[in-house]
C-alpha positions as CSV (number, residue, x, y, z in Angstrom):
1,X,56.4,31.7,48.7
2,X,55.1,28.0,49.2
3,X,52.0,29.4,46.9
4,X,54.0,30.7,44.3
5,X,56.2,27.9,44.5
6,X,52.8,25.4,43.8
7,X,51.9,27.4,41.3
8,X,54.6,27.7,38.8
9,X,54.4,23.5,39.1
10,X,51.3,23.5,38.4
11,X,51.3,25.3,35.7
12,X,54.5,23.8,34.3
13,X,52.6,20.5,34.7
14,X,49.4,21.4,33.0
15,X,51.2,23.4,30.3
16,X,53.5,19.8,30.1
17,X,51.0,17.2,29.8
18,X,49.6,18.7,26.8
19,X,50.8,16.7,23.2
20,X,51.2,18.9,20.4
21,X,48.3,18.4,17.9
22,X,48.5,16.3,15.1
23,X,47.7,16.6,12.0
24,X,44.9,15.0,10.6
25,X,46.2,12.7,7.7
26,X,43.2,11.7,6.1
27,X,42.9,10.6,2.7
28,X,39.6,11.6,1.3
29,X,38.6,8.3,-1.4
30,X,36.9,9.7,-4.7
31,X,34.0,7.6,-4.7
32,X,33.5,7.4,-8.4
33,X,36.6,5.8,-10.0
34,X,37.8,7.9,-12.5
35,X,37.7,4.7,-15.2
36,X,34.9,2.6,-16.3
37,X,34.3,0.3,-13.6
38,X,32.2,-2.3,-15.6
39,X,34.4,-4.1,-16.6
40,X,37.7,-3.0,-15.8
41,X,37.1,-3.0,-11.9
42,X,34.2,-4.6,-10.8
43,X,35.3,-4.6,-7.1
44,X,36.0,-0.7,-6.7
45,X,32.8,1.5,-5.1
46,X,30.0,1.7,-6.9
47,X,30.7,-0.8,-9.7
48,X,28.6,-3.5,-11.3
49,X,28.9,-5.4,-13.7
50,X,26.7,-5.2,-17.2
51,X,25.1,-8.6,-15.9
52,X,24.1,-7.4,-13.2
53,X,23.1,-3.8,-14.0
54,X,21.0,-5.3,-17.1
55,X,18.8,-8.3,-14.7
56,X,18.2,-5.4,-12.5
57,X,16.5,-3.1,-15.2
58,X,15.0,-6.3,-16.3
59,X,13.6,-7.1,-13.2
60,X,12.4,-3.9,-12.5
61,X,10.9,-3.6,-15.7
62,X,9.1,-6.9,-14.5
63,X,8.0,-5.4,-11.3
64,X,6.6,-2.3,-12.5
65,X,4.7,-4.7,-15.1
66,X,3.4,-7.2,-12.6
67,X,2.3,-4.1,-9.8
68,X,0.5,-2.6,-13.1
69,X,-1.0,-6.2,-13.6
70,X,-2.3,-6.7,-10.4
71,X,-3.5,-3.4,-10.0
72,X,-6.1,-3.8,-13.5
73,X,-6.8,-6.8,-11.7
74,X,-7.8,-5.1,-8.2
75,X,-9.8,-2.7,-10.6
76,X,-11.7,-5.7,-12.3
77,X,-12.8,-7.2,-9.3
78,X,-14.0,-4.3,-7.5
79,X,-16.4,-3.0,-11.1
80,X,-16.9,-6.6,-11.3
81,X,-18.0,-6.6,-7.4
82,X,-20.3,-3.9,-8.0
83,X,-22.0,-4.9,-10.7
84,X,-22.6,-8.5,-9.1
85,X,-23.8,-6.0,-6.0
86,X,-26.6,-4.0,-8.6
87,X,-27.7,-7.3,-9.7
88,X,-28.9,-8.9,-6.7
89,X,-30.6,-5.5,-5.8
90,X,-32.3,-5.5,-8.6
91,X,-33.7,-9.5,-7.9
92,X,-34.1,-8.6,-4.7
93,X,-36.5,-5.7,-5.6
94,X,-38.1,-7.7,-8.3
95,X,-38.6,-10.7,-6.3
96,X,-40.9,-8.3,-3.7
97,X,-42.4,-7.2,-6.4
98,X,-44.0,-9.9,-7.6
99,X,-44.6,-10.6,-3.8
100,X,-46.2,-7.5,-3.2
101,X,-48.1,-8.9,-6.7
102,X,-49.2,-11.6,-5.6
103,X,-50.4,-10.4,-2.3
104,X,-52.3,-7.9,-3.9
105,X,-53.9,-10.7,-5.9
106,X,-54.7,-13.0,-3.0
107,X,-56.2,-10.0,-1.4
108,X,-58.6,-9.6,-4.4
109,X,-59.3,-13.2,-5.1
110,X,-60.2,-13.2,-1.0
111,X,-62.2,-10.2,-1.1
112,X,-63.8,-11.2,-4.4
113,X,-64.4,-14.5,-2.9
114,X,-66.0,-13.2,0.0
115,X,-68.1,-10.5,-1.7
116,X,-69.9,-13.8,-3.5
117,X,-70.3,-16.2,0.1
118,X,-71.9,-12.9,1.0
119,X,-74.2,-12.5,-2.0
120,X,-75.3,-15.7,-2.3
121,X,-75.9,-16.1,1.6
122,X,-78.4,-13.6,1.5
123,X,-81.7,-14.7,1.2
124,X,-83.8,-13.4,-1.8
125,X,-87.7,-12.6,-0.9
């Protein structure tokens, strides 16, 4: 009897305590106004004002412009870079050219030089 008793409370207190749901009231905001915002509005969602919306295609015309700039630039420098590079290899492999030249030449005037002190130390009979 006691556990029936407990029960039915229980129960009676659960079933109690609960709050009957509420309904959600919630307003859902169009976010595009259903006016021209420009210049009617200008602090409703999503709205700017021709000012505004004009420096900002201006300035992004800039952007664009300048990255383009800059990046012919990069490109200038770099064929520029190369061609500065081909240049000094082709000094570079002139200038051991006309070393290996010239070695070559002192070798001969040595040699020639030598074939003479030679000749002329020999004694004729």
């Amino acid at each position: 009897m006691k556990r029936i008793f407990l029960f039915t409370t229980l129960v009676l207190m659960i079933s109690c305590g609960k709050e009957p749901g509420k309904a959600a009231a919630t307003v859902q905001e169009n976010p595009v106004a259903p006016y021209d915002t420009a210049a009617v509005d200008s602090f409703s969602v999503g709205a700017t004002s021709i000012d505004v919306a004009r420096r900002i295609r201006i300035s992004s015309l800039k952007y664009q412009d300048s990255i383009k700039k800059i990046s012919a630039q990069i490109e200038e420098e770099k064929i520029l870079k190369k061609a500065k590079e081909e240049k000094e290899k082709a000094d570079k492999k002139s200038a051991e050219e006309m070393k290996k030249r010239e070695s070559e030449k002192a070798k001969k005037e040595k040699s020639a030089s030598q074939s003479e002190n030679s000749a002329s130390e020999t004694p004729v009979q």
